[in-house]
LOVEX-715016 format. One record per residue (C-alpha): residue number from 1; residue in three letters; chain; x, y, z. Coordinates in steps of 0.001 Angstrom, whole numbers. Layout:
<rs>
   nr  rest  kette     east    north       up
  NUM   ALA      A        X        Y        Z
...
</rs>
This chain:
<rs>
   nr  rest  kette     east    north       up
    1   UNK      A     7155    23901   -18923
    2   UNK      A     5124    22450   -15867
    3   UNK      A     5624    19006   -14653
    4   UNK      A     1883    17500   -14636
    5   UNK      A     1927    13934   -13239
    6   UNK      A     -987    11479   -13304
    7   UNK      A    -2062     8136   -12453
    8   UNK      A    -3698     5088   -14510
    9   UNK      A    -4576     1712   -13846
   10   UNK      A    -6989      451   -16924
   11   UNK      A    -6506    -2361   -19145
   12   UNK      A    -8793     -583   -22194
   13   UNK      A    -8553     2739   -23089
   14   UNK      A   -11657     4805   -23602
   15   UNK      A   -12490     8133   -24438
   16   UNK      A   -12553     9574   -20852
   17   UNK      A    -9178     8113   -19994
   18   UNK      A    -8297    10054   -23517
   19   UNK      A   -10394    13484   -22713
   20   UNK      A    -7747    13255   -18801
   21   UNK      A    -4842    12693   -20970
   22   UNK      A    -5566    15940   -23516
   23   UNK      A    -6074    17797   -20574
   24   UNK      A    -3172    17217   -18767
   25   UNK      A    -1282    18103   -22362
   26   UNK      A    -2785    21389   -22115
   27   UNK      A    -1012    22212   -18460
   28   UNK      A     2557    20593   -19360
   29   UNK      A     4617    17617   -19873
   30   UNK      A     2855    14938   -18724
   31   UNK      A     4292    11926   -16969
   32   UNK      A     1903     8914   -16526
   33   UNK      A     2616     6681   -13570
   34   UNK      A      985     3052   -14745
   35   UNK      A     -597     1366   -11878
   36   UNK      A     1402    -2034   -11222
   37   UNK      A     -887    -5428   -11391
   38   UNK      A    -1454    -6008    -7736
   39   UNK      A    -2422    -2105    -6707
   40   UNK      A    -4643    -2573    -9608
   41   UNK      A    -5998    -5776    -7852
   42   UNK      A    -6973    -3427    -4885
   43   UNK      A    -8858    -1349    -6352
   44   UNK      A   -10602    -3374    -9350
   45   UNK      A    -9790    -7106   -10681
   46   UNK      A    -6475    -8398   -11487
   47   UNK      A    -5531    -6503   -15206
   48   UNK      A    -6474    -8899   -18030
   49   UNK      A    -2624    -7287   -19522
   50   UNK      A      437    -7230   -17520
   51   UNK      A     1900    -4249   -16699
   52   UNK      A     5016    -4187   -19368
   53   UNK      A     2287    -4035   -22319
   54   UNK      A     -261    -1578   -20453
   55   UNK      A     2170      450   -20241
   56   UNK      A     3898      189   -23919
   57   UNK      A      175     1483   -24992
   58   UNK      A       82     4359   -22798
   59   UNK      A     3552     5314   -23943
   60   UNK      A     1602     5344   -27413
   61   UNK      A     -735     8117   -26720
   62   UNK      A     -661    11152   -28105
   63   UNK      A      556    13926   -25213
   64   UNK      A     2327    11485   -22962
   65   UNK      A     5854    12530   -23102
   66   UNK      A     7199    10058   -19975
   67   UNK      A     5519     6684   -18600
   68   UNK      A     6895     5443   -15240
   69   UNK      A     5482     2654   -12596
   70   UNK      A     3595     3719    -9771
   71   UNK      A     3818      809    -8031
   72   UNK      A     1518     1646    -4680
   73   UNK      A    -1889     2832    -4477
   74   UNK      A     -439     5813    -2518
   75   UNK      A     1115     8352    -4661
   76   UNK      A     3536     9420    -1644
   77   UNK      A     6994     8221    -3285
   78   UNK      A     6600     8921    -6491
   79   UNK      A     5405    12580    -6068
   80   UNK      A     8863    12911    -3948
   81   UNK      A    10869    11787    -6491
   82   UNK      A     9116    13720    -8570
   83   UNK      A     7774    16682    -7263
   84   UNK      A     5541    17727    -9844
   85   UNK      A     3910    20846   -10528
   86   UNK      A      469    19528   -11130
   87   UNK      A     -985    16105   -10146
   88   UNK      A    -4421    15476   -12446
   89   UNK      A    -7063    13286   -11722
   90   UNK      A   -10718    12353   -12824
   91   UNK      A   -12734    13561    -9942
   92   UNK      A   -14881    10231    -9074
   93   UNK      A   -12377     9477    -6121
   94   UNK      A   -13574    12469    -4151
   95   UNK      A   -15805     9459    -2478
   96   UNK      A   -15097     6153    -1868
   97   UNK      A   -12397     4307    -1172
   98   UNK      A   -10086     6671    -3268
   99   UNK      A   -10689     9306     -795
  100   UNK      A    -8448     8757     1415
  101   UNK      A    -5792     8900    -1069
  102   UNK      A    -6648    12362    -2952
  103   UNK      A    -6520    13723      946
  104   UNK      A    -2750    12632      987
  105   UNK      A    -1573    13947    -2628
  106   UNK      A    -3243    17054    -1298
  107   UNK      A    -1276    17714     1401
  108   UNK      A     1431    16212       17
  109   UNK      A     1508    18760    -3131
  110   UNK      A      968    21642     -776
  111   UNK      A     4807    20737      674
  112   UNK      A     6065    22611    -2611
  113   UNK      A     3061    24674    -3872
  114   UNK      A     2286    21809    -6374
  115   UNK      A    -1698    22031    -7595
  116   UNK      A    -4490    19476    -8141
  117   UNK      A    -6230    19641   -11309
  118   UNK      A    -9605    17557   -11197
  119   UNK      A   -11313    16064   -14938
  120   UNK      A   -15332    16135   -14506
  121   UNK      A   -15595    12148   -14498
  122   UNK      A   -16888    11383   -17995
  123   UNK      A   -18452     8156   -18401
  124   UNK      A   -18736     6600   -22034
  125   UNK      A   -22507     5652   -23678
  126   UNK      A   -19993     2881   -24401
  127   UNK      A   -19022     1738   -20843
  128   UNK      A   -21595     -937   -20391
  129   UNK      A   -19785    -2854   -24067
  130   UNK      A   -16604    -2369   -22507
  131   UNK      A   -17268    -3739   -19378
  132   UNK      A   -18866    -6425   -20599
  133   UNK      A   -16235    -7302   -23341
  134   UNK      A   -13378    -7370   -19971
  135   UNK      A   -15436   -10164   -18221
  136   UNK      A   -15488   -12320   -21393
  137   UNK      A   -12172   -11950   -21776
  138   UNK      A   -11654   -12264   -18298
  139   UNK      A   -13254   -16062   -18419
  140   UNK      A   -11524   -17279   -21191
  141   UNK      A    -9775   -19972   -19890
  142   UNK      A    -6356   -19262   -21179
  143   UNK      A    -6382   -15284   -19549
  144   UNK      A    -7835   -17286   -16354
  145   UNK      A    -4882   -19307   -15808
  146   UNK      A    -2326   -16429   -16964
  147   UNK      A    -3801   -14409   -13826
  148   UNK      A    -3600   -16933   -11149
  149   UNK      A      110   -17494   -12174
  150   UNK      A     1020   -13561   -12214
  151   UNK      A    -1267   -13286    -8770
  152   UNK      A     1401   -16008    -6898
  153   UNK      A     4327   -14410    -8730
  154   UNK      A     3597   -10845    -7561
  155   UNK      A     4521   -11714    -3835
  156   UNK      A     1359   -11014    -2440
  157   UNK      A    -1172   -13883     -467
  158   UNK      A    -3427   -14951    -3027
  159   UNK      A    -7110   -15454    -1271
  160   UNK      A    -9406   -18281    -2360
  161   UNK      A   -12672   -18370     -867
  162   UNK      A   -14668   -21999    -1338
  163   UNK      A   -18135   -21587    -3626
  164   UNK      A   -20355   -24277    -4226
  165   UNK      A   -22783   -23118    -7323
  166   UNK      A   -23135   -20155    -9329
  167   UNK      A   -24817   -18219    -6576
  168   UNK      A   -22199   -19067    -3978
  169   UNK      A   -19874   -18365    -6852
  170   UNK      A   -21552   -14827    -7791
  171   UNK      A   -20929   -14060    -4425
  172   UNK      A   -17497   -14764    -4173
  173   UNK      A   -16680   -12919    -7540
  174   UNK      A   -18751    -9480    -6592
  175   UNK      A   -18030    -9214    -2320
  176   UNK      A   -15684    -6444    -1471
  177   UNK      A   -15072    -4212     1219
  178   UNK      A   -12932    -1068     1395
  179   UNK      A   -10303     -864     3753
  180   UNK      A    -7543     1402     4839
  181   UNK      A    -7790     2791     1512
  182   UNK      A    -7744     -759     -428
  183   UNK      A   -10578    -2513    -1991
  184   UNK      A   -10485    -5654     -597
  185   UNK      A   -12016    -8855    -2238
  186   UNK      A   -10721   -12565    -3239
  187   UNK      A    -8718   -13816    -5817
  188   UNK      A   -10062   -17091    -6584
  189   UNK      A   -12820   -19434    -5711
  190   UNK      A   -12070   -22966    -4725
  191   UNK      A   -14283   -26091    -5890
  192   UNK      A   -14294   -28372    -2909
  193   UNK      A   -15375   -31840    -3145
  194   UNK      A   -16301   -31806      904
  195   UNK      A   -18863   -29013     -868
  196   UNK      A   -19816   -30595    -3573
  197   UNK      A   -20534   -33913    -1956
  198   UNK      A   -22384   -32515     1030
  199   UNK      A   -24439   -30251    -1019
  200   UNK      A   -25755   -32761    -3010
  201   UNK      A   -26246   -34651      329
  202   UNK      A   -23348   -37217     -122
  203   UNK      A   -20739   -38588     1588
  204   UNK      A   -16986   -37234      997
  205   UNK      A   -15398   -40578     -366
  206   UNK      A   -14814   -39584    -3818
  207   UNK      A   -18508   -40588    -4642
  208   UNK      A   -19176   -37862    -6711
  209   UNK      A   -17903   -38303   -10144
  210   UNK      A   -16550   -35775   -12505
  211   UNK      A   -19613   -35592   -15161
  212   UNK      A   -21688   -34568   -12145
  213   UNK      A   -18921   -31870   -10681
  214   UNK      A   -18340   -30711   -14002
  215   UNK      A   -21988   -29415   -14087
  216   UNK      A   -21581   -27032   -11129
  217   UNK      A   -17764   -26472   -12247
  218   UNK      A   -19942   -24951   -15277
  219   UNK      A   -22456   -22977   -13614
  220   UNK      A   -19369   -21282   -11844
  221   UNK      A   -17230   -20721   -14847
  222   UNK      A   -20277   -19066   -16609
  223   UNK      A   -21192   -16333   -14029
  224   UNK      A   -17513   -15432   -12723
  225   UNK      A   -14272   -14244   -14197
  226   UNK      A   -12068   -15358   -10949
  227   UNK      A    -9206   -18073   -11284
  228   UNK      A   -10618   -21497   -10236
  229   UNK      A    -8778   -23871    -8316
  230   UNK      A   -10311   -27168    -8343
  231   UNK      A   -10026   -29926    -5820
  232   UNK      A    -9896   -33428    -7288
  233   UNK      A    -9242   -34909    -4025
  234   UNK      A    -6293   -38637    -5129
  235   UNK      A    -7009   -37657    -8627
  236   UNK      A    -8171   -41635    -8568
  237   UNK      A    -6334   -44173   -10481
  238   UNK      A    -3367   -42607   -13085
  239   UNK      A    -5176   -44318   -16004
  240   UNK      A    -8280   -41540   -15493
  241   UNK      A    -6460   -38934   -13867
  242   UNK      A    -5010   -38074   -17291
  243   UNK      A    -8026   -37787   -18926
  244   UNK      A    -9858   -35641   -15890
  245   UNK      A    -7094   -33006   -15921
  246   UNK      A    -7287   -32619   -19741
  247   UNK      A   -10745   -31996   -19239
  248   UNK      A   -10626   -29219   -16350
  249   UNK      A    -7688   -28198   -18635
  250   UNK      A    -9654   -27569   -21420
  251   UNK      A   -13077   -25999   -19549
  252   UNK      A   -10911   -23468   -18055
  253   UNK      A   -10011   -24514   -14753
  254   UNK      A    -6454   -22828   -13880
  255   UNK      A    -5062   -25043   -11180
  256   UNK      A    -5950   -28853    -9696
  257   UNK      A    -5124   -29871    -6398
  258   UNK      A    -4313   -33729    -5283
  259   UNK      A    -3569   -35444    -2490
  260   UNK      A     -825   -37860    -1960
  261   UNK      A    -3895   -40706     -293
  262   UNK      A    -4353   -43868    -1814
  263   UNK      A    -7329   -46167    -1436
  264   UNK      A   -11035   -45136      160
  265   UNK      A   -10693   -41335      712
  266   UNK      A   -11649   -40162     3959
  267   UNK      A   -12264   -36476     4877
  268   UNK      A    -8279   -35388     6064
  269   UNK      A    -9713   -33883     9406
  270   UNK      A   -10862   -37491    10769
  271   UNK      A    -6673   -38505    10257
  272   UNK      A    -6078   -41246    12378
  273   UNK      A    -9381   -41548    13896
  274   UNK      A   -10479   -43403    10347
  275   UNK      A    -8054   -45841     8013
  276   UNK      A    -6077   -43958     5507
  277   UNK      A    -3145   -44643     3469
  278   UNK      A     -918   -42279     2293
  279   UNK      A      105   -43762    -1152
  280   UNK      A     3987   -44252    -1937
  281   UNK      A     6084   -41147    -2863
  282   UNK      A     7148   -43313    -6389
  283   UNK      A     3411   -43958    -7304
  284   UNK      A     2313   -40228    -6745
  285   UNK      A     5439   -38880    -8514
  286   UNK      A     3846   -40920   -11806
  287   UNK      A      498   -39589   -11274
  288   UNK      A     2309   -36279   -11097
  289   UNK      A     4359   -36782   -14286
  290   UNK      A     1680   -38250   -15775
  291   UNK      A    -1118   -35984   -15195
  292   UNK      A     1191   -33184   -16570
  293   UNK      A     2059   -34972   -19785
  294   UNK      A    -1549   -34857   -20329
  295   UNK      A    -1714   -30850   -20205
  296   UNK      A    -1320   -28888   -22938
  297   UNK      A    -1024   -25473   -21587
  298   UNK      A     2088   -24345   -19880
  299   UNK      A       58   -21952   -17364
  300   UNK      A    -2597   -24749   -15997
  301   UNK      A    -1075   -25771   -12390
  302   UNK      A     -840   -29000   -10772
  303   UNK      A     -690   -29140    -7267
  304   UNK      A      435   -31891    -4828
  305   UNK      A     -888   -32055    -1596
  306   UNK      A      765   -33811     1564
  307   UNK      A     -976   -35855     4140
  308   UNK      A     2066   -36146     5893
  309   UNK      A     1308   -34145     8941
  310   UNK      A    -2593   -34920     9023
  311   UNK      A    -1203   -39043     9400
  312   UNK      A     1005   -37705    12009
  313   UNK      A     4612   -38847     9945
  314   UNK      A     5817   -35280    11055
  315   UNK      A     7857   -32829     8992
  316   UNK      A    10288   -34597     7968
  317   UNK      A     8045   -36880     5884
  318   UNK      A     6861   -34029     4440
  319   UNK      A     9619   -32205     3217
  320   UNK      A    10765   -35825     1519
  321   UNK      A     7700   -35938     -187
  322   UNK      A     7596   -32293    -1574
  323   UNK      A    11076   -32599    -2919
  324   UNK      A     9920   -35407    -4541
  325   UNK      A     6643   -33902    -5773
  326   UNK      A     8123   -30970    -7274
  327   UNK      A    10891   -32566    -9067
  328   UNK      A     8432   -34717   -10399
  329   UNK      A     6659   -31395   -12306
  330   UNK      A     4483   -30520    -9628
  331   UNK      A     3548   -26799    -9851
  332   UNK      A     2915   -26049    -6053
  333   UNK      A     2717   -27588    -2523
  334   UNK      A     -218   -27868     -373
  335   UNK      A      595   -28793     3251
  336   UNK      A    -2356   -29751     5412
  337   UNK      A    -2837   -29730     9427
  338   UNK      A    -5807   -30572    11614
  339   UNK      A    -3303   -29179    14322
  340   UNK      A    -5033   -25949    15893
  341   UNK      A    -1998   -23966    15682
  342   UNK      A      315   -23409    12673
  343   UNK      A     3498   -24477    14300
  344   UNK      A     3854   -28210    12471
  345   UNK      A     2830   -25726     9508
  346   UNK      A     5305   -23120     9882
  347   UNK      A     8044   -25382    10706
  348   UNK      A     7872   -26834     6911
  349   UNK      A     7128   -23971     5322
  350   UNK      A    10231   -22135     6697
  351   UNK      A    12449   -25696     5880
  352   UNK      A    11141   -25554     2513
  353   UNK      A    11620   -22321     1882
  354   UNK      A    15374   -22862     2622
  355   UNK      A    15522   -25333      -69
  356   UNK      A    13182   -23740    -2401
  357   UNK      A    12068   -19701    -2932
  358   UNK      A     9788   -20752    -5875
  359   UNK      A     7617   -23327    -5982
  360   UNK      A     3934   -22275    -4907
  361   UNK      A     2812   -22910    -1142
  362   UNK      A     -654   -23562     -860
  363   UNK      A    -2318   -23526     2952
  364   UNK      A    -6065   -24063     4247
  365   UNK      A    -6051   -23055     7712
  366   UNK      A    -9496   -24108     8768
  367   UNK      A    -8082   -25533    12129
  368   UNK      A    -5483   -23095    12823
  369   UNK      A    -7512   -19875    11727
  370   UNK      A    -6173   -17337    14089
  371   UNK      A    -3085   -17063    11713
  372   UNK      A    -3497   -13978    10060
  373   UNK      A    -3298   -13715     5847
  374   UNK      A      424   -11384     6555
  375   UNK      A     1749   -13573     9086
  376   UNK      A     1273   -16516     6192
  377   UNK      A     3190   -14395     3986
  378   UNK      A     5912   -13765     6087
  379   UNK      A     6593   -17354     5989
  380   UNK      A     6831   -17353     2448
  381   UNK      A     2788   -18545     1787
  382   UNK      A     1826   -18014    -1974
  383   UNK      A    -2057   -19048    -1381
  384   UNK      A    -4815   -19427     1762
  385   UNK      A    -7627   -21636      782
  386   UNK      A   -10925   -21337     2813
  387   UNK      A   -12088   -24394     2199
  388   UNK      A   -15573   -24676     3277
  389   UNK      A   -16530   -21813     5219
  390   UNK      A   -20451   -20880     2428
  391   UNK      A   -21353   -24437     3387
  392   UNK      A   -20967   -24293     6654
  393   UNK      A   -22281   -20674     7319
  394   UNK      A   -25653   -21588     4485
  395   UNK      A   -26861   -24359     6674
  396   UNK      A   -27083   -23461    10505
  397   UNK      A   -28381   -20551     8963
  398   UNK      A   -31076   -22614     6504
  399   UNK      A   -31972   -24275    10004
  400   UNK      A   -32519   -21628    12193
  401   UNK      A   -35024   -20472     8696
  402   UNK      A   -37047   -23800     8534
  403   UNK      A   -37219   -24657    12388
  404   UNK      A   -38571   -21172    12833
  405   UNK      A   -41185   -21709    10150
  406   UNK      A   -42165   -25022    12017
  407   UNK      A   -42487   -23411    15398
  408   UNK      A   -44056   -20596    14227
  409   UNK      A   -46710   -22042    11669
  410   UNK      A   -46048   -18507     9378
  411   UNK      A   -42608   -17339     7621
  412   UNK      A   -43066   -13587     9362
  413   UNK      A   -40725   -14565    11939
  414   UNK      A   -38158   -16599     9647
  415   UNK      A   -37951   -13184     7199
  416   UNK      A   -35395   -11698     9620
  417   UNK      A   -33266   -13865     8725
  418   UNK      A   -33337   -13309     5028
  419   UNK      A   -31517   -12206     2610
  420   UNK      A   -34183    -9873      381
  421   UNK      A   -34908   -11077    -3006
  422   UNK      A   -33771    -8495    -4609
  423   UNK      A   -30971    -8286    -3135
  424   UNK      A   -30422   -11763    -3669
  425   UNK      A   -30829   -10834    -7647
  426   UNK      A   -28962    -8234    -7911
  427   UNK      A   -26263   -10669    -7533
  428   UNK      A   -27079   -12278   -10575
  429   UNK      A   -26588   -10934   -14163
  430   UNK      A   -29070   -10050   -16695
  431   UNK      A   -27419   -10213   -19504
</rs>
């Protein structure tokens, strides 16, 4: 009997993934190679099911004899392991980004005379209700958190791009690109409170209260399916910390950043050039301890950020305080710079990565932003935050749009400039 191999990566099984499966039946024993979480991050969202049960209900299908993990997008070393007979596939990925890769198991297969069998793509009346059923279950805010978590556990740099309102947010959740073979798109959006301040025309000194940010929080959460990560700059006195976090807790947030600053908070990047106080590493291990008393689910996150190196007390500070922070329940680290190279921020990442291999590392490199996304991860980087980048690329361009208008005394001239509206709403759902 033939050895027919193929290749799956979906969290719900429909009746064209069935109708590839009979098919392959017909030419042999078929071996299905499940698609491990982050390769299926490339080319879609991060799977709503981990790979252990995706797999267990593939293994369940009638004419799968063998279910192995293909665990890169390339099919390169598991076809030499393997060398099957026949390779099937659906035949949507003669375009796009998939092309690239049916060129390679082509040539690959013709090292031992092995054959490509291609399934006319069959797309279910249904499609639309599935779809739609794996972004609601994608926003619930329990499968939210669960995803962030198995993002920073699969080893690869987790990419959080800032978003301001549900627009920004939209565009966050549906930007990609495709890229040496990859689809290429971000993890998770961040809620700044620079951003949320600024757009509402405010300063950044904690003015903005949590009622308010809550109401953008919600437009967000309602139009994407992305892990949030939520910046509640101190976290403010203990005594309301505990109830803030239960509430980002239970609107679905998945992880809450805080900064070890005490007193008026000043935007980091000013550091010594305005008073700030870094608070006392025993005071902001109790926020810590207490803030996580107050959670309820084991996969929210809690993370402590340092102001050690933005107040110039140098690494050694820092490392001091992280020990401290994580033994005090704190889920990750976020070191901060306003240095315009990474060295200050390599040189505790690699010391703490002596110490500890697990606990999260959270950086936001919007001073040192040469550092590539692989060079963080060689360090041993779990997340790269850009921080602010919408806000600041909406306004110079909302400028150039209204001082044009003014000179110009007509909007013909401005319109270059714009995005079309319907473009603009195709962004936005309808349903």
């Amino acid at each position: 009997m033939k050895k027919v191999y193929l290749c799956m990566s979906t969290d719900i099984i429909q009746t064209g993934h069935i109708n590839v499966i009979e098919k392959a039946a017909e030419l042999g024993e078929v071996t299905v190679g499940v698609l491990c979480d982050e390769c299926v991050a490339m080319y879609e969202k991060y799977p709503i099911l981990p790979l252990e049960e995706r797999m267990k209900i593939i293994r369940n299908i009638k004419g799968v004899s063998h279910v192995v993990v293909q665990d890169d997008i390339y099919y390169d070393k598991i076809l030499k392991e393997m060398k099957p007979d026949i390779v099937v596939h659906g035949d949507n990925w003669k375009k796009g980004y998939q092309k690239d890769v049916r060129e390679r198991v082509i040539k690959m297969l013709a090292e031992w005379g092995g054959e490509l069998v291609e399934i006319p793509y069959y797309k279910s009346p249904n499609l639309n209700l599935f779809e739609r059923a794996m972004m609601e279950c994608r926003g619930v805010p329990e499968v939210r958190r669960q995803i962030l978590r198995r993002q920073i556990a699969s080893g690869e740099i987790v990419k959080v791009m800032v978003a301001y309102d549900g627009l920004s947010a939209l565009l966050v959740e549906k930007t990609s690109i495709e890229k040496d073979g990859e689809k290429r798109q971000f993890d998770a959006i961040w809620v700044s409170s620079l951003c949320d301040s600024t757009a509402k025309g405010k300063p950044d000194i904690e003015l903005v209260d949590l009622t308010s940010r809550v109401s953008s929080l919600n437009d967000m959460m309602e139009v994407t399916t992305k892990p949030i990560i939520f910046d509640a700059d101190t976290g403010g006195l203990i005594e309301h910390f505990v109830y803030n976090i239960k509430t980002l807790e239970r609107i679905g947030v998945s992880a809450v950043i805080i900064e070890d600053k005490i007193g008026l908070k000043r935007n980091s990047l000013f550091g010594n050039d305005v008073e700030q106080h870094q608070d006392s590493i025993e005071h902001f291990c109790m926020k810590i301890r207490e803030g996580k008393k107050a959670l309820t689910s084991s996969t929210f996150m809690l993370i402590a950020r340092i102001e050690s190196l933005i107040l110039e007390q140098g690494v050694e500070d820092a490392l001091e305080r992280a020990r401290a922070y994580v033994a005090a329940g704190a889920d990750g680290i976020m070191i901060h710079s306003r240095a315009e190279t990474p060295d200050e921020i390599f040189a505790f990442v690699d010391a703490f990565r002596a110490e500890d291999k697990d606990t999260a590392i959270v950086v936001v490199p919007t001073t040192f932003n040469k550092v590539r996304e692989d060079e963080f991860k060689a360090h041993g980087v779990n997340i790269v935050i850009y921080a602010n980048h919408m806000l600041r690329a909406a306004f110079p361009a909302m400028k150039k749009v209204v001082t044009s208008v003014l000179e110009n005394e007509r909007c013909y001239e401005a319109s270059q400039d714009c995005m079309s509206i319907k473009e603009i709403l195709s962004l936005v759902p309808m349903e």
